[in-house]
N, C-alpha and C positions, 0 to 999 in steps of 0.2 A: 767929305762924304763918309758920311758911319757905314760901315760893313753889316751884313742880314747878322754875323759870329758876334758882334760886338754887343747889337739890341738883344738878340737870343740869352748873351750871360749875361744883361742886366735884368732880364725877366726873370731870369733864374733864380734872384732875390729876393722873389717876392711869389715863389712856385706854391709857397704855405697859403698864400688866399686862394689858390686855384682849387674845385672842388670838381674830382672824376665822376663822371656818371660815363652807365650804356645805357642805350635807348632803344625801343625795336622803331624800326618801321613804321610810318602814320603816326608817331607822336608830336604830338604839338608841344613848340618847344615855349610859343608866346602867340596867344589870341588876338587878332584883330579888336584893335580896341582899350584894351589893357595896356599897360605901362609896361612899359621896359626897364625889368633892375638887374638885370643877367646880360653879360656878354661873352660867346661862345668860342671856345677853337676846336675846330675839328680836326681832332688824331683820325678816326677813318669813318668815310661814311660821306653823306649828302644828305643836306640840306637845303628847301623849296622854301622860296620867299612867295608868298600869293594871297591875292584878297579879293576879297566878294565885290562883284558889279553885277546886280541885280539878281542875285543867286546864280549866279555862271562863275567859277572861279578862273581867274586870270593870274596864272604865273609871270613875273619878270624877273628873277634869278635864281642862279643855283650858285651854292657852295660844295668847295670838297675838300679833302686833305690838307690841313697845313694854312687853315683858311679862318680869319677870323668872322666872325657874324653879328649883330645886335640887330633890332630894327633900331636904328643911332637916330635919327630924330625922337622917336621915345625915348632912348637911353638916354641921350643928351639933355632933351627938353625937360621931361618928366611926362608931355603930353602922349595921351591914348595913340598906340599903336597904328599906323594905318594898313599892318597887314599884319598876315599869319605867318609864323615860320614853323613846317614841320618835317621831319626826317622823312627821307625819301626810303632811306637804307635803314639799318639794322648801325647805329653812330657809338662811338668813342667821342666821347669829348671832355671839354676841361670847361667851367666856367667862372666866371669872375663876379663878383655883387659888383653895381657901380659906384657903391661908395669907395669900395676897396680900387676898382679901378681911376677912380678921380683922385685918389691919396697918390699912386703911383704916378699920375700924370703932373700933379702937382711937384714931387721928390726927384723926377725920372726927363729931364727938358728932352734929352737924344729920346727916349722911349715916346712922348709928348710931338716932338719933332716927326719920327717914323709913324705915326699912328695919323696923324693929317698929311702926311703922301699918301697911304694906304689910304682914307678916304677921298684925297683929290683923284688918285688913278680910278676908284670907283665911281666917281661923279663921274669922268670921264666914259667909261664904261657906260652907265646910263645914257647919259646923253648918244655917244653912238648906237645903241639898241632902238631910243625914242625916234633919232634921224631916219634909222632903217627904215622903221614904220611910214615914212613921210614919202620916203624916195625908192625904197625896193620894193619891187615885188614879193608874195611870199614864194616864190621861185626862190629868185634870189637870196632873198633872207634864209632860206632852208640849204642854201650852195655857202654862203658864207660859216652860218652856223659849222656845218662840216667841213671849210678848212681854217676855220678860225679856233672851234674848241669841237673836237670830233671825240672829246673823251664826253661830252656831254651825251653825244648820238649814241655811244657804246653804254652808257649807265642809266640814264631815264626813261622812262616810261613816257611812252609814245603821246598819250593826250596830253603829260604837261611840258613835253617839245610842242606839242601844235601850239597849247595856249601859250606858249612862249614865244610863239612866232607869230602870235595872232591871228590862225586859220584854227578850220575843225581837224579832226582826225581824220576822217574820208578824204580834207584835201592834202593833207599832208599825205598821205596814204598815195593818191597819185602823183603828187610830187616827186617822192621816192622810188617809184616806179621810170618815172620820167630822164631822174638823175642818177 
């Protein structure tokens, strides 16, 4: 089992392709649609993954600190984006091209290795969110939410917790009330 100390100093090898940006708030970091050649780590701030269904925007994630990001089937594929990623917050981040990212994965097997668990615990993550939808309530989904990730409740903004949970704001609104 590799150590989180052992990938962090092999990254550290390769910290010259990382390029820092800040970003305020509302910036779009990659369009629905567009290709994916940037993949992100967030030093501070959040990040909203979300895409248009018939002009209603639908959230299903958030990033935060310490958190890597791509939309990875574009990054991967080369295929058009199927959603938007933009800063929730005012972000710190570091970004990688994915050519420079594919060199290292190719050089780096532990770092190649760590980076498809980091997408299997993800898959994983999805899939329980999609389950929610199936079998809770958004009751329920809204009691989970706050004691599963309750740092989400304390930093987002309220419509894209409801479109996260798949209700409006009014019912999350009673929801909240309720719990």
């Amino acid at each position: 089992m590799n150590s989180h100390s052992e990938i962090s100093s092999r990254w550290e090898k390769y910290s010259h392709l990382f390029n820092h940006i800040t970003v305020p708030d509302k910036t779009v970091l990659l369009m629905e649609g567009d290709v994916s050649k940037k993949a992100y780590f967030i030093e501070k701030g959040c990040i909203r993954l979300w895409y248009n269904n018939n002009g209603k925007d639908i959230t299903f994630q958030f990033f935060f600190e310490n958190e890597g990001v791509s939309s990875f089937e574009s990054f991967n594929t080369g295929q058009p984006s199927l959603f938007t990623m933009e800063a929730i917050e005012p972000c710190v981040l570091q970004w990688i091209h994915k050519d420079d990212f594919d060199a290292v994965l190719r050089e780096e097997p532990l770092i190649k290795e760590d980076f498809y668990k980091v997408i299997a615990e993800r898959q994983m993550k999805y899939m329980h969110h999609f389950l929610s939808f199936l079998k809770d309530t958004p009751k329920q989904r809204y009691a989970n939410l706050l004691k599963e990730k309750p740092h989400i409740i304390k930093r987002v903004p309220l419509q894209y917790i409801a479109s996260y949970l798949g209700i409006t704001p009014v019912s999350l609104s009673r929801i909240r009330k309720i719990i």
